[in-house]
PATIRO-884246 format. One record per residue (C-alpha): residue number from 1; residue in three letters; chain; x, z, y. Coordinates in steps of 0.02 Angstrom, whole numbers. Example, Ala and Ser with C-alpha at 12.3 -4.5 7.8 and 13.67 -1.06 7.14 Angstrom:
BEGIN
pos,code,unit,u,w,v
1,ALA,A,615,390,-225 $
2,SER,A,684,357,-53 $
***
This chain:
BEGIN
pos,code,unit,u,w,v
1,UNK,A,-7331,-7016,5790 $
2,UNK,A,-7144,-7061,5781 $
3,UNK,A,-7048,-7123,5924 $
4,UNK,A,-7033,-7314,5937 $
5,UNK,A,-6947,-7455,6000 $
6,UNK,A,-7056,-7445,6171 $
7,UNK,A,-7015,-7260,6205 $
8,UNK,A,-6834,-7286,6185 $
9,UNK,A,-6737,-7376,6351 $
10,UNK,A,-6634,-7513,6255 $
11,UNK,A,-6615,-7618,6390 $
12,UNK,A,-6438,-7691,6364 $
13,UNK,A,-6387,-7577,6243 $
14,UNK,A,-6320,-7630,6076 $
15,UNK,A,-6478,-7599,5951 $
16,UNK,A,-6443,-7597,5762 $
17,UNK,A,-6605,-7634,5688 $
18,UNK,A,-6638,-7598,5484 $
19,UNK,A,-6757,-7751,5424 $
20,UNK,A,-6827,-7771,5273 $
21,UNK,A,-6764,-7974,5246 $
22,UNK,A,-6761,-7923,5037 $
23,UNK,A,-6887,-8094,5001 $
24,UNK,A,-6873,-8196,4849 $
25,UNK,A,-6757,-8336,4843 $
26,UNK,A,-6730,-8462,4697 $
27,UNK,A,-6577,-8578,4707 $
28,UNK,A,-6550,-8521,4881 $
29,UNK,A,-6703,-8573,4956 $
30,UNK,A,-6818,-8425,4990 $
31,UNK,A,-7001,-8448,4925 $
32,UNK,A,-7082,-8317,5038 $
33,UNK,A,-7040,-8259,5201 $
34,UNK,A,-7202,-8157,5240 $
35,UNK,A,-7059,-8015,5265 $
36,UNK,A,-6931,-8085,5377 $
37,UNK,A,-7076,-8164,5487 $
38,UNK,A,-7163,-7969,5503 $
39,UNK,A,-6990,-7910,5586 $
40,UNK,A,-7016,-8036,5702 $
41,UNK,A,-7116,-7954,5858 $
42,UNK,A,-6984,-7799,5858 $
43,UNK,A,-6826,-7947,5874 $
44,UNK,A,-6926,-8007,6011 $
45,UNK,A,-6968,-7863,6097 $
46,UNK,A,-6791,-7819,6085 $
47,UNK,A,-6761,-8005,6142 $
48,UNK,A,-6864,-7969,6306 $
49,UNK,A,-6750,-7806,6363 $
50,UNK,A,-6590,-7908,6354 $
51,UNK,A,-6518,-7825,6217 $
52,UNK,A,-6379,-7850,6094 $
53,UNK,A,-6452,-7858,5938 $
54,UNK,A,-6373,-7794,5769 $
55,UNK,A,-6499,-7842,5606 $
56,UNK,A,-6456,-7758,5438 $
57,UNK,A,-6552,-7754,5275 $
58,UNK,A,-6535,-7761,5083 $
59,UNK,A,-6557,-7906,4968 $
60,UNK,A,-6609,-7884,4799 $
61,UNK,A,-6482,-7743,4677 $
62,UNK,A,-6288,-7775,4684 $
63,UNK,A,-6212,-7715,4533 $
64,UNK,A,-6085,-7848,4499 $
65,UNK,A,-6009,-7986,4583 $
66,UNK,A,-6110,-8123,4499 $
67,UNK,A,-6262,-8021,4621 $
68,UNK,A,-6164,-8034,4777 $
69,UNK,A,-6167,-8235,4762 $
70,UNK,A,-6357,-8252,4709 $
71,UNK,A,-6406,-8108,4845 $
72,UNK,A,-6321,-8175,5016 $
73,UNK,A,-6406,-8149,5158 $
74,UNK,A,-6343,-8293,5241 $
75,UNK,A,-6507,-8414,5197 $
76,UNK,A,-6595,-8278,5313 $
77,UNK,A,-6481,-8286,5460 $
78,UNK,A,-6539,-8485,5453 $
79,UNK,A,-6715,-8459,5449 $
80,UNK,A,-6714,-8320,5559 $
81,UNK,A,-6628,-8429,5678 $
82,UNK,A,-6766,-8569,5646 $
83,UNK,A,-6894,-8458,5684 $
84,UNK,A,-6816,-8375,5820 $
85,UNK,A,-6775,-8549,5909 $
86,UNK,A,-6599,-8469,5926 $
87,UNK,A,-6434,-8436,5840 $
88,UNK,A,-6418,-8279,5746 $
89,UNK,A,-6246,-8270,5696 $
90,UNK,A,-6202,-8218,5499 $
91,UNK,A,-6047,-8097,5466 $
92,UNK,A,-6000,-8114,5306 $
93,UNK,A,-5946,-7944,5273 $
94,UNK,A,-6038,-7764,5298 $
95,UNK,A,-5873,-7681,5384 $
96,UNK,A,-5692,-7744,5451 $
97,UNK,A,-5606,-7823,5597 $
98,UNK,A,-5742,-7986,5601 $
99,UNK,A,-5873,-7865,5614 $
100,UNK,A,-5823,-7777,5748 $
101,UNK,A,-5752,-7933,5843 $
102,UNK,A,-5903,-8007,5845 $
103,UNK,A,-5989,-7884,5904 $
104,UNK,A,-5858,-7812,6034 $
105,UNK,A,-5891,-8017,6103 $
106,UNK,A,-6085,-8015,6102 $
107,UNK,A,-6191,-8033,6268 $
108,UNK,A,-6356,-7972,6302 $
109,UNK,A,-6474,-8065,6194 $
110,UNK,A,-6340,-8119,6065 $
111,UNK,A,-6403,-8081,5879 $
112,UNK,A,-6307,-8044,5741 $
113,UNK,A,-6346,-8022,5552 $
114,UNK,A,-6205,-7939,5434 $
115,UNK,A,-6212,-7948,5261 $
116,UNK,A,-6320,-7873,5127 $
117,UNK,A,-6287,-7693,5133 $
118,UNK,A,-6312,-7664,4947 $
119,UNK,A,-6124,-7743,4967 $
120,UNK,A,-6076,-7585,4984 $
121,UNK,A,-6151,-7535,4818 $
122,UNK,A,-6000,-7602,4719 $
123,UNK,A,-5892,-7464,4779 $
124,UNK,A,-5979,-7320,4720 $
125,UNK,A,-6166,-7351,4784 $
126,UNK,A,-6117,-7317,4958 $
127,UNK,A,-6262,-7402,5025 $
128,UNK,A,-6415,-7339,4907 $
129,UNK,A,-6310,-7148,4881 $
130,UNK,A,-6307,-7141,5080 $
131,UNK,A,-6120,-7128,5093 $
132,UNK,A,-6125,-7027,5248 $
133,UNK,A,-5920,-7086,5296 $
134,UNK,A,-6030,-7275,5275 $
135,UNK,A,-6168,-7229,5390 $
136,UNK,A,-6058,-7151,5521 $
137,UNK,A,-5936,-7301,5532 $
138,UNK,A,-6096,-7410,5551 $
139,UNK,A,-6178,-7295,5666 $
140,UNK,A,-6016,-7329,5792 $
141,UNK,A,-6062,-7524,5789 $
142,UNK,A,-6227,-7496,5909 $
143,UNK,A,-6301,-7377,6019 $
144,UNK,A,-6475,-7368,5956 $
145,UNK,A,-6551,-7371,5801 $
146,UNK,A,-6732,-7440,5732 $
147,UNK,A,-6785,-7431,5592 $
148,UNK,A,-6925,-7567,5544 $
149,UNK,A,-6913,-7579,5349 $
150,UNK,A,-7037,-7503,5322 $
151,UNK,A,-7032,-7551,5124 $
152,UNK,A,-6862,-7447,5117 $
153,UNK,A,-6919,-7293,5210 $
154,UNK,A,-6959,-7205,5044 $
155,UNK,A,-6781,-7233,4999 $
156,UNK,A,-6621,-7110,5066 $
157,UNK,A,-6487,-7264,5082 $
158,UNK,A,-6352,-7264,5223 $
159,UNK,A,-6401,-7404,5330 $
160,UNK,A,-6570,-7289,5373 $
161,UNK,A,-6567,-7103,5331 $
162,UNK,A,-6392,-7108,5371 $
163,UNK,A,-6353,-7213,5518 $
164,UNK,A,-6518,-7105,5592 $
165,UNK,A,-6422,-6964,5568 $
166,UNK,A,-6275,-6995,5712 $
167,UNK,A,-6403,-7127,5838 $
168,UNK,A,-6537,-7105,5944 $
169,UNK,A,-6661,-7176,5826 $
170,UNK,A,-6862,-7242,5818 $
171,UNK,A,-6957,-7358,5723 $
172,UNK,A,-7000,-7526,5750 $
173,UNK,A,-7159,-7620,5771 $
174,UNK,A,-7184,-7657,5615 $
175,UNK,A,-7166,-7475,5544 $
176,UNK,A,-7262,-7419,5694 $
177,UNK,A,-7397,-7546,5614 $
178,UNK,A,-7394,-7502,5458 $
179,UNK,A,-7416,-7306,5496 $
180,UNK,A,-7555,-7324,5595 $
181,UNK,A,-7677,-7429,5460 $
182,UNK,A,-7626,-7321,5318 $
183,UNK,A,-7653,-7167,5421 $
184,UNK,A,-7808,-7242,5431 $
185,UNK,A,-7873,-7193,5250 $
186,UNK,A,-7851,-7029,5287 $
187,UNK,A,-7975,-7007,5372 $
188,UNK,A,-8091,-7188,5351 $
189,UNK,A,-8248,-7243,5393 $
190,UNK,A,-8370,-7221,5244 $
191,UNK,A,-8397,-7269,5105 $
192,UNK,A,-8222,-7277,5057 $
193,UNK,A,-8174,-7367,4886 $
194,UNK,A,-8001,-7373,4808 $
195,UNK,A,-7979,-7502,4680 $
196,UNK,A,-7827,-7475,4571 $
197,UNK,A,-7763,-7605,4444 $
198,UNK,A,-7572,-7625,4384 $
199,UNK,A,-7494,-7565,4211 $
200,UNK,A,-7479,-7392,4213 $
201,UNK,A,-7573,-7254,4262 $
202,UNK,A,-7418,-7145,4276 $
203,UNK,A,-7369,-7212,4418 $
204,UNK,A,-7536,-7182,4521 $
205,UNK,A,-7545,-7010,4453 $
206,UNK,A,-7501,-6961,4641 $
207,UNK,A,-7601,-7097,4738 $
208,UNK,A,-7773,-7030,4605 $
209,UNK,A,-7761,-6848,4629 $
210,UNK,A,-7695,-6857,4856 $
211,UNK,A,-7834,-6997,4881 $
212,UNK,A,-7996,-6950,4756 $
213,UNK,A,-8054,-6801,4877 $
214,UNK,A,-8060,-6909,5012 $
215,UNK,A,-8134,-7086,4919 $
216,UNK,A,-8326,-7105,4862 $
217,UNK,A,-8266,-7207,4721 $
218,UNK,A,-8113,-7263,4639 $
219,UNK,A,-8115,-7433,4534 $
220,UNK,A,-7991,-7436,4403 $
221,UNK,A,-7943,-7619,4320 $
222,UNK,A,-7785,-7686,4265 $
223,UNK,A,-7688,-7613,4100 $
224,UNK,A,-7686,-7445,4172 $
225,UNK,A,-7883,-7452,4139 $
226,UNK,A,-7863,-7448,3953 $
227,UNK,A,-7804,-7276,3959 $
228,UNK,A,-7953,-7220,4062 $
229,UNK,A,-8044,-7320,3925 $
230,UNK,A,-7951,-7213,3774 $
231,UNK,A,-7985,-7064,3866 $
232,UNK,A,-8161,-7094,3848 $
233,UNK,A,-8164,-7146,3666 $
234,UNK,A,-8176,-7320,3667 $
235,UNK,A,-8069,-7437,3525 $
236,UNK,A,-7952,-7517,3644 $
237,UNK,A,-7877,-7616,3511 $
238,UNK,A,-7689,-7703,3553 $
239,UNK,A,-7725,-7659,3754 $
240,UNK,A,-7600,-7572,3866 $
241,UNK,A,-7588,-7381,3826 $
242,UNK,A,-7488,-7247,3931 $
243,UNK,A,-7498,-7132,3790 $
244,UNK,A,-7415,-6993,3898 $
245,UNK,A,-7554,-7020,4046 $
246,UNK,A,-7701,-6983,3921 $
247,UNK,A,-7737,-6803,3953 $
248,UNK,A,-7726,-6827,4132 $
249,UNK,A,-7851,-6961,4126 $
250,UNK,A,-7977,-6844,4012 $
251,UNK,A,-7953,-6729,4146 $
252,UNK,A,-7994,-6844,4284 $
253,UNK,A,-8140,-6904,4195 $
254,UNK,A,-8213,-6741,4172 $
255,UNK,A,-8207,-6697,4341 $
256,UNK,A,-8261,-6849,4432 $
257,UNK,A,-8355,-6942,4311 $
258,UNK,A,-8491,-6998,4443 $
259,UNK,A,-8348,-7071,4570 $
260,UNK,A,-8240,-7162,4439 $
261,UNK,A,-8286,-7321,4379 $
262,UNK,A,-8222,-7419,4233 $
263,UNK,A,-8250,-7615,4137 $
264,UNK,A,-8385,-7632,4045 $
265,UNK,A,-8300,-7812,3985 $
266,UNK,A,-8155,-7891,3968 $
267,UNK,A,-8067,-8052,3948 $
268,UNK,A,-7944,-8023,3800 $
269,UNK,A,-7834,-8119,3669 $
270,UNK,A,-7751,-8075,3498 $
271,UNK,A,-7587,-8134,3598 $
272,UNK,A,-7480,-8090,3760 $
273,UNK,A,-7491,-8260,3802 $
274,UNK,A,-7553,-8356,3936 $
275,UNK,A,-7712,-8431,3857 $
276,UNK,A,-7901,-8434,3860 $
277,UNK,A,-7965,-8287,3818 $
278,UNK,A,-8124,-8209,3756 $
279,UNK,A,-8255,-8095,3850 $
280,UNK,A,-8306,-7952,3760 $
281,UNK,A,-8411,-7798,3785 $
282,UNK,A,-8290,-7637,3791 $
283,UNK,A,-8364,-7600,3651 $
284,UNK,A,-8347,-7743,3522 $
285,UNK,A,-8143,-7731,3538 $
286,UNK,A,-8057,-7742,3357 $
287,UNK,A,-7910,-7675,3332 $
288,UNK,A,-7785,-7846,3346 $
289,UNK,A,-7876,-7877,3542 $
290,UNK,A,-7789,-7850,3696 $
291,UNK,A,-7877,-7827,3861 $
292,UNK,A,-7806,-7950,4002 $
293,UNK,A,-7920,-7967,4137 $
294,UNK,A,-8093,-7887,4182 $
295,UNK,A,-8251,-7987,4132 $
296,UNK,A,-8398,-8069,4232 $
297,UNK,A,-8530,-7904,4202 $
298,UNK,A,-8377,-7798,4265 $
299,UNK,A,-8342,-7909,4416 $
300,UNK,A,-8511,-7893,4464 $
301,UNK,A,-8510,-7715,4465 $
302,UNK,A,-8365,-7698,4557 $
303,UNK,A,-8448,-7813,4702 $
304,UNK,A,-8612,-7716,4689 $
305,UNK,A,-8510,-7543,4715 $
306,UNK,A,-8409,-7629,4869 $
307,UNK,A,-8552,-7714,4944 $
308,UNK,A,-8604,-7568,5034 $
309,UNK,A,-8385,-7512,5086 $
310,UNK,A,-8351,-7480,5257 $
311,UNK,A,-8161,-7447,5194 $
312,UNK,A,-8070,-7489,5054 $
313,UNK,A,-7892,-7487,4996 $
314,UNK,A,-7823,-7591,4821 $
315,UNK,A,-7658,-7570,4754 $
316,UNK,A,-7630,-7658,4590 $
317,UNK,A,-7721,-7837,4520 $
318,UNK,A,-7858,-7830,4398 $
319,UNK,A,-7779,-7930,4253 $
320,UNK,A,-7621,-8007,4212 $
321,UNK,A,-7572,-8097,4372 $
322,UNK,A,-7439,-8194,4304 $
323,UNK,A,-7572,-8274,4173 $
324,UNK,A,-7660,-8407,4268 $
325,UNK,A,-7806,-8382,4147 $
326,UNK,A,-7806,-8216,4199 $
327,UNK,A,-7859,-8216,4377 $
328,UNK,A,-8032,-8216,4399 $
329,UNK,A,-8074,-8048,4401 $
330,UNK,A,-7925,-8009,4558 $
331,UNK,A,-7970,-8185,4644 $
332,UNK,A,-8161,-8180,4633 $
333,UNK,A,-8150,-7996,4704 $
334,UNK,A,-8027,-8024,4821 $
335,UNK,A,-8127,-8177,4893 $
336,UNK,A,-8291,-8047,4891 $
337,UNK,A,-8176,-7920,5004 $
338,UNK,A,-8130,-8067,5136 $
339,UNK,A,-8316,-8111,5154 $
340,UNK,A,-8393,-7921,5171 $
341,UNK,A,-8390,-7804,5335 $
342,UNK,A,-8250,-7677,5284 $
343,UNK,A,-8091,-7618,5342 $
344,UNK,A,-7985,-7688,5184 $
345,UNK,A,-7804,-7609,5160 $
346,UNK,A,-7697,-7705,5043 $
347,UNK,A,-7553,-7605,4971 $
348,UNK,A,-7399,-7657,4850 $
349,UNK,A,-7314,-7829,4797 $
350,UNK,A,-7423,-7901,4674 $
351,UNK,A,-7616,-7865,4771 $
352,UNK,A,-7526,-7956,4912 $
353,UNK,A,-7445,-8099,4826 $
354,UNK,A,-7627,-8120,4762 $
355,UNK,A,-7725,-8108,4933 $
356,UNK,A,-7592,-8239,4982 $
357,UNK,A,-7627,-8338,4844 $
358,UNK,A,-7802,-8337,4866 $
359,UNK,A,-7808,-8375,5061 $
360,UNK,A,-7871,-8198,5106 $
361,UNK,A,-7740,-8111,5199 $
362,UNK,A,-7803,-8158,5368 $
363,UNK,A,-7973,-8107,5345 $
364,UNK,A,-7922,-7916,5294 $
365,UNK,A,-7893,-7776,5392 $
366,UNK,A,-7710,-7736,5350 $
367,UNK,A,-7568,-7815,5242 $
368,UNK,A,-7435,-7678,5187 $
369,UNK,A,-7251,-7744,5170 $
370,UNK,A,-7213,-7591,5061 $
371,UNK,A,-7234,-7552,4872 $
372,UNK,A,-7172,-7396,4833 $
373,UNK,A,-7156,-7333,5008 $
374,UNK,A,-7344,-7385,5035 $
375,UNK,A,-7376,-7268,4888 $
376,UNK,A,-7280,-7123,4913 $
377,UNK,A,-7354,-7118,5112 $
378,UNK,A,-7517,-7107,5027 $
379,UNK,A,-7487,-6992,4911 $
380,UNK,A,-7447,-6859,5067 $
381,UNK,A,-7249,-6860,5028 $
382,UNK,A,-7138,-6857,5164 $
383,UNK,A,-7025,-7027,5197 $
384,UNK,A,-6856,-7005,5194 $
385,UNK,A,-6837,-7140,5309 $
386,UNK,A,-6917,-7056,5452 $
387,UNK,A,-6840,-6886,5435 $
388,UNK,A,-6722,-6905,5572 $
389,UNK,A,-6850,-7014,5685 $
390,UNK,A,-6917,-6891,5814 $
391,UNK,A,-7096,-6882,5869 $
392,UNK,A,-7171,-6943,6015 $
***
């Protein structure tokens, strides 16, 4: 296990921590703050040892200057500081003289937040090309670094890999989290089910063949299982293909037919619209339908096959989330999960916005904050984010 926040002294010290504060915001008022509120306990704990805190994160892509207005971090220095009950201070710049004034001034339990270090991205990608000149000039601003984004440790950007690279560095609470339940599925309790929804199939390809040795059964809805569905012969009509994925799905098929499970129905429409659809057998698909959601005989089948689950991790929702009439099969399942007696691991943006959706999230076993760092962790690859962070 990597070294964190509580085997590092930081008493005092000047601690630059790397959040992940990249939430949605609409007309600056931020609609979720599920992320800013899960770096909480490591601010705290840093809170408690009287140090000097430094907060840094990204906001969104900065590619012009139109991006720096609508991605400034400064609506999260305010609700950090409301749910903090104290003043974080905003710098409104990621380097200069203000920066380093304000931080020269600070006193032990002073917190400061700098600006969005994708900033930095409009001279050169400094930031997400870890600029190494970047990451040692904000390396000299602290004395210890954390890292607790974990949703950015699959990335190589300055303000982690690189700032890691000149600081005594660990992780945070929240990484330290996060490691520990997803660890978990490596060796689970059994029966252990994966259900997998989302568009394409290409990007599980990973997840499928570093996680189907170790699962009983994997559940596959969501566009990506249309190309299962091809594989196997079926007239899939207008559905979502990944025409490049179909051999690997034929080959996956052929070697685990008994532990892969696929719709027998589906809700589906003539139209990419968000409409009442029709349920149909698999089989009765013409060739102007498109599959949008699993159906009721599919939903049960899914339940029967988890009812039984001691673990189970889901990565992807079941239909087309967006669609309100396309819901049921992710919320009825979902809703099943939160009522059953398994360890339930939640992994990437969508599944989650759903389980929060749906009222869930408190009655499963873990919430991941990542997408594609979630992902890559499972699929055995090595973090860039934690290169540098030394073990226990």
């Amino acid at each position: 296990m990597k070294k964190t926040v509580k085997d590092i002294k930081i008493d005092s010290k000047k601690v630059i921590i790397r959040c992940d504060f990249n939430v949605p915001i609409k007309d600056g008022i931020i609609k979720d703050d599920t992320r800013i509120i899960k770096c909480l306990p490591t601010i705290k704990y840093c809170l408690e040892h009287n140090a000097k805190i430094i907060l840094m994160s990204h906001l969104g892509r900065v590619k012009t200057d139109e991006d720096k207005t609508k991605n400034n971090l400064n609506v999260v220095a305010t609700r950090l500081s409301e749910l903090l009950e104290q003043q974080v201070t905003f710098i409104n710049t990621t380097r200069g003289e203000e920066l380093e004034q304000a931080i020269s001034n600070m006193k032990n339990k002073d917190i400061i937040l700098m600006q969005n270090t994708r900033y930095e991205d409009l001279d050169g990608k400094k930031e997400s090309g870890c600029d190494m000149e970047l990451a040692k000039y904000w390396s000299s601003l602290g004395d210890i670094f954390i890292n607790d984004a974990f949703g950015t440790l699959h990335r190589a950007h300055a303000s982690n890999v690189g700032i890691s690279t000149y600081l005594p560095s660990c992780v945070g609470l929240l990484v330290e989290k996060e490691l520990n339940a997803l660890s978990y599925l490596f060796e689970p309790n059994r029966p252990f089910m994966i259900i997998l929804g989302g568009a394409k199939v290409s990007d599980k390809i990973g997840l499928i063949e570093n996680l189907l040795p170790k699962c009983d059964k994997i559940l596959i809805g969501g566009g990506m299982a249309f190309t299962f569905l091809k594989a196997e012969g079926y007239n899939i009509g207008n559905s979502l293909l990944d025409e490049e994925s179909l051999n690997f799905c034929k080959k996956i098929l052929k070697k685990n037919e008994d532990k892969i499970i696929l719709p027998v129905d589906v809700v589906c429409n003539d139209k990419y619209e968000d409409i009442e659809g029709t349920i149909k057998d698999i089989t009765e698909l013409n060739d102007n339908d498109m599959g949008l959601d699993i159906g009721p005989n599919t939903i049960n089948i899914f339940k029967n096959n988890l009812s039984n689950a001691k673990t189970i991790m889901w990565n992807g929702p079941l239909g087309v989330y967006e669609f309100k009439n396309y819901v049921k099969g992710t919320n009825e399942v979902l809703t099943y999960l939160s009522e059953i007696n398994a360890k339930t691991v939640l992994g990437g943006g969508d599944i989650v916005a759903a389980a929060t959706s749906c009222n869930v999230t408190d009655k499963l076993y873990h919430i991941s904050t990542g997408g594609g760092a979630t992902l890559e962790y499972l699929e055995g690859k090595e973090l860039p984010g934690l290169k540098n962070i030394p073990e226990k």
